[in-house]
C-alpha positions as CSV (number, residue, x, y, z in Angstrom):
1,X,54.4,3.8,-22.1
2,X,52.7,5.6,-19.3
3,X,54.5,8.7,-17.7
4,X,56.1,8.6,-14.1
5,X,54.8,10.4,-11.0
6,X,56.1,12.9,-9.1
7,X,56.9,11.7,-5.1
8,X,58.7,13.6,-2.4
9,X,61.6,13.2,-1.1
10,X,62.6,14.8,2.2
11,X,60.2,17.5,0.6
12,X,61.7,17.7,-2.7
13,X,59.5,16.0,-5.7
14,X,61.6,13.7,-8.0
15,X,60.0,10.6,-10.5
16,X,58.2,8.1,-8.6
17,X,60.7,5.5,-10.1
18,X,63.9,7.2,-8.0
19,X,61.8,8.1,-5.1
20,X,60.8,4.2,-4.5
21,X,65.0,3.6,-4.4
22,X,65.7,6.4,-2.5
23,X,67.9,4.1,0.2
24,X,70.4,3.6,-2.6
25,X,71.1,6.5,-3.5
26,X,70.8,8.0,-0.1
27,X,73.5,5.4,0.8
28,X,76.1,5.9,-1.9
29,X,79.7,5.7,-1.0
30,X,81.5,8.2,-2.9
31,X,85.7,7.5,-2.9
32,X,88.4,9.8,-1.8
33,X,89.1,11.4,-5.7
34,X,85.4,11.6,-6.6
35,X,84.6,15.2,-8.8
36,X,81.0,15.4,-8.6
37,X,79.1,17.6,-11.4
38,X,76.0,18.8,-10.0
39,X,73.4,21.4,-12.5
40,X,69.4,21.7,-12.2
41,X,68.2,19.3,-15.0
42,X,69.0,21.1,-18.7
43,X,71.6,23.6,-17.2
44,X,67.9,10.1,-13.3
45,X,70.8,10.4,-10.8
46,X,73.8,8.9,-12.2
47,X,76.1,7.4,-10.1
48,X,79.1,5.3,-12.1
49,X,79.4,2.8,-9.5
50,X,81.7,0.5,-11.5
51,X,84.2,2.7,-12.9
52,X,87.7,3.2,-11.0
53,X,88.3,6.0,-9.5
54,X,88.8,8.8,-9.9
55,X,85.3,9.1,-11.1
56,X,83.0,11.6,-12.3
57,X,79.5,11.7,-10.7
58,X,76.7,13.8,-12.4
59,X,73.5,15.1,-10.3
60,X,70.6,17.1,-10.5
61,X,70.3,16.8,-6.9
62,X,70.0,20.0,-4.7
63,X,72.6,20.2,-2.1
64,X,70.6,19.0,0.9
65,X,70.0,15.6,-0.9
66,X,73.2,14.8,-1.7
67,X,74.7,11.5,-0.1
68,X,76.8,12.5,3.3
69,X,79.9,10.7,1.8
70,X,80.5,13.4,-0.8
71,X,81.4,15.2,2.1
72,X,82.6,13.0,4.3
73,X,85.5,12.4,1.6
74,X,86.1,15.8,0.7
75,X,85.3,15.4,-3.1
76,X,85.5,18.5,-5.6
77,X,82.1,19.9,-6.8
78,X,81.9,21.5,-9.9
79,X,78.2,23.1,-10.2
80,X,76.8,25.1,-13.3
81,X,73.9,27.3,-12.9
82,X,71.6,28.7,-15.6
83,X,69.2,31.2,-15.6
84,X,65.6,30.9,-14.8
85,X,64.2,31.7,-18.0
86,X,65.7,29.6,-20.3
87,X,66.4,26.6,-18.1
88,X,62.5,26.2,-17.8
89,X,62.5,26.6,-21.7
90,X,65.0,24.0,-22.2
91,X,63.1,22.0,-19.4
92,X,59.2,22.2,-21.1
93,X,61.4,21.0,-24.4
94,X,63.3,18.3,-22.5
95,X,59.8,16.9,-20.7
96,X,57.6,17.1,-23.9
97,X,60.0,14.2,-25.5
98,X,61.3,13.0,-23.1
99,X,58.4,10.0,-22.0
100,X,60.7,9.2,-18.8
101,X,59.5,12.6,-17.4
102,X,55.8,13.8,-16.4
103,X,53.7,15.0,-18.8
104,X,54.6,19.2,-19.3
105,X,50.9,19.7,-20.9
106,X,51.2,23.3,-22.5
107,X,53.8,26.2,-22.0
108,X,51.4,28.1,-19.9
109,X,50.7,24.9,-17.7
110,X,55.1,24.0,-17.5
111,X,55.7,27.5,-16.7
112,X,53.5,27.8,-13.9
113,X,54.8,24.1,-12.2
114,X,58.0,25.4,-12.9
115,X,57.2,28.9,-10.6
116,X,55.9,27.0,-8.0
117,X,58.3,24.2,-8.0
118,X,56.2,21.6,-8.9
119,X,59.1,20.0,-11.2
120,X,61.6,17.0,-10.7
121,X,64.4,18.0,-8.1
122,X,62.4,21.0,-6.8
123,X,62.5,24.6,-7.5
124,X,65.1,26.1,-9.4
125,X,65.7,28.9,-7.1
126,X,66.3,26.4,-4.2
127,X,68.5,24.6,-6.1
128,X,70.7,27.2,-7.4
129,X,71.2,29.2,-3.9
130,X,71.3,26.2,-2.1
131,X,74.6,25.5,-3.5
132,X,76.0,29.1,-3.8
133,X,75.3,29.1,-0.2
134,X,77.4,26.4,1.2
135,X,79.9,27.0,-2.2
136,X,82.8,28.1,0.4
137,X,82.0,25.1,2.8
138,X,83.3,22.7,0.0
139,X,86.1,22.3,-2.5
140,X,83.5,24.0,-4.7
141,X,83.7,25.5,-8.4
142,X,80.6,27.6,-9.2
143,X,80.0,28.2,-13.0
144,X,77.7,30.3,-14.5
145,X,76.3,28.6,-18.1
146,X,76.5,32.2,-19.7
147,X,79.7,32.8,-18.6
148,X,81.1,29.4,-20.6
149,X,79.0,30.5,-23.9
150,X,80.7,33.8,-23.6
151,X,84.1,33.3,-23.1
152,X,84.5,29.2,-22.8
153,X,88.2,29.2,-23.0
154,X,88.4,30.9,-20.1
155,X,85.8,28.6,-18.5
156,X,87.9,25.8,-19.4
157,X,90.8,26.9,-17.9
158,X,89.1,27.8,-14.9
159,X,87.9,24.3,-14.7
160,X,91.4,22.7,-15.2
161,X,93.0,25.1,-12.8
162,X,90.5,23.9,-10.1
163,X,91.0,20.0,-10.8
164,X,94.8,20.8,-10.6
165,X,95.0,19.1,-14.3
166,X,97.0,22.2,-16.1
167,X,96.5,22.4,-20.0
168,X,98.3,23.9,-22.5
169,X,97.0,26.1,-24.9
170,X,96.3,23.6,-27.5
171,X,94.5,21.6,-25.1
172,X,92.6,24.3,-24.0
173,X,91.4,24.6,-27.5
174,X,90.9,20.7,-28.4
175,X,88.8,20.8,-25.2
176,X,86.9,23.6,-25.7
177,X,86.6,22.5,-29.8
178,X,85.1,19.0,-28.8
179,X,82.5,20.5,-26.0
180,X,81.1,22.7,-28.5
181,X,77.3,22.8,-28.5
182,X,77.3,21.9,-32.5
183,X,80.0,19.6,-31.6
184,X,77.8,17.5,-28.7
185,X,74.8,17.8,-30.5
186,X,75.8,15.9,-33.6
187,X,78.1,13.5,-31.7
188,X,75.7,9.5,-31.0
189,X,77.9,9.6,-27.8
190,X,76.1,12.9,-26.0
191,X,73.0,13.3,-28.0
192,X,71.5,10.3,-27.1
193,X,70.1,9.6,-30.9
194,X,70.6,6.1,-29.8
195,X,68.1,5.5,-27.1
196,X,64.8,3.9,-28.0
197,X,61.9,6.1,-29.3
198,X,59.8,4.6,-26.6
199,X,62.1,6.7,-23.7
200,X,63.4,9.8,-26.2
201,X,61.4,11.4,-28.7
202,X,63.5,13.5,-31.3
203,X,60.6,14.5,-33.6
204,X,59.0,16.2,-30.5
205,X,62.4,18.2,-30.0
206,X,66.1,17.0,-30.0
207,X,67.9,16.1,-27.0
208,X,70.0,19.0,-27.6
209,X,68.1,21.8,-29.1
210,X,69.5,25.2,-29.3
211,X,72.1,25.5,-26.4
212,X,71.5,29.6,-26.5
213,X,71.4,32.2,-24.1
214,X,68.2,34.1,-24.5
215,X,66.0,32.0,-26.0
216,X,63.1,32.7,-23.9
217,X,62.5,35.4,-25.6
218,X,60.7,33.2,-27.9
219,X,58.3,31.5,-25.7
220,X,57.6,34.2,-22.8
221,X,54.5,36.4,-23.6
222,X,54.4,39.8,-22.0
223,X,52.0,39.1,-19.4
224,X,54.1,35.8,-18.3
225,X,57.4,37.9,-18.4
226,X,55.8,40.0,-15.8
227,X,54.6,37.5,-13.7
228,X,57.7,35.5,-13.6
229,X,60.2,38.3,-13.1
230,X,57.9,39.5,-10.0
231,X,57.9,36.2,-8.7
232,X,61.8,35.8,-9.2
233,X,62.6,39.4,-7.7
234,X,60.6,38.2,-4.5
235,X,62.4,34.7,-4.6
236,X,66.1,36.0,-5.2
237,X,65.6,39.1,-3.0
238,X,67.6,37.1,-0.3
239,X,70.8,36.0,-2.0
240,X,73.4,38.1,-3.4
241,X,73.7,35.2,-6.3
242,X,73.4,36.8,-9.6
243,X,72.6,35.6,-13.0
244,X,72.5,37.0,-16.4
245,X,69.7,36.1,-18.9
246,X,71.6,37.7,-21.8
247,X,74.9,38.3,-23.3
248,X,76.3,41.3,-25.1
């Protein structure tokens, strides 16, 4: 099957197939009760139209192009963020298999589209500080991926706190038991093993592949280190957002 296209929206590239029904989702009537999830992709817009509420909305989209009724209703955000580095690892993986995403070509070639933004849903660095800046306009919830692979009890909780759902310490732990990486990975329900080969290609890489913090220490050479962190000290230099690309 031949790859999609990248198109702009409102100045923000995202696959041609989207792009052509952007009205739709432009024009999507969230509910009172709605908890929208919104990441960067590996940190389709899928709204679950037909479910009752309250629902649960995922998004990759950045803040400025989410649907005005989000807001309008006053629906909880929860957004995760991830640092640069590995999320455009995970993303070169997640493109190279899967065939409903442009071509990535070569690490070299991704990790250049990715520093200039060239990439479905835009820059990373928009993204992120696009919601960490309006994070105290909503009923917002700003997580940090590292921080939930370092201590995701405590993440959890956080979580439950903020949806005004309290859970007892056993349900804190069946929670954070099932939403284990290993856990996700080998489950048909969230690894998406189930889809076609002709959309999702395992033996290029698996849907889920490592899950770690750090792993681009495997794939950056020295002089692509350089170049990106120069490039991310200029970009960031603004915002007092701050991410970690490591854990102890």
């Amino acid at each position: 099957m031949e790859r999609p296209k990248l198109l702009p929206v409102h100045g923000v590239a995202m696959l041609d197939f989207i792009a052509r029904e952007w009205s739709l989702v432009e024009s999507f009537k969230a509910r009172p009760g709605d908890l929208l999830i919104a990441t960067y992709p590996k940190a389709g817009v899928e709204v679950l139209n037909d479910l009752p509420s309250p629902r649960t909305i995922k998004t990759h989209l950045p803040y400025q192009l989410v649907p005005p009724s989000f807001w309008e209703n006053d629906c909880k955000v929860i957004y995760i963020a991830r640092n640069a580095k590995d999320n455009a690892v995970s993303s070169f993986h997640f493109e190279r298999m899967n065939k409903l995403q442009p071509e990535p070509g070569t690490w070299e070639e991704y990790l250049h589209r990715f520093i200039t933004g060239n990439v479905c849903f835009g820059p990373w660095y928009d993204h992120v500080t696009g919601w960490w800046n309006v994070r105290e306009r909503h009923r917002m919830l700003y997580l940090f991926f590292e921080d939930m692979k370092e201590d995701p009890m405590r993440e959890v909780s956080r979580i439950a706190d903020f949806l005004e759902r309290p859970l007892s310490e056993q349900q804190l732990r069946e929670v954070v038991k099932l939403s284990t990486f290993t856990m996700m990975r080998d489950n048909p329900m969230t690894n998406y093993s189930t889809l076609p080969t002709e959309f999702l290609d395992h033996s290029v890489s698996p849907f889920m592949r490592k899950g770690d913090v750090g792993d681009w220490r495997n794939h950056f050479s020295a002089a692509q280190l350089e170049t990106f962190e120069q490039d991310y000290k200029e970009k960031m230099a603004a915002t007092d957002l701050r991410l970690r690309d490591s854990l102890p």
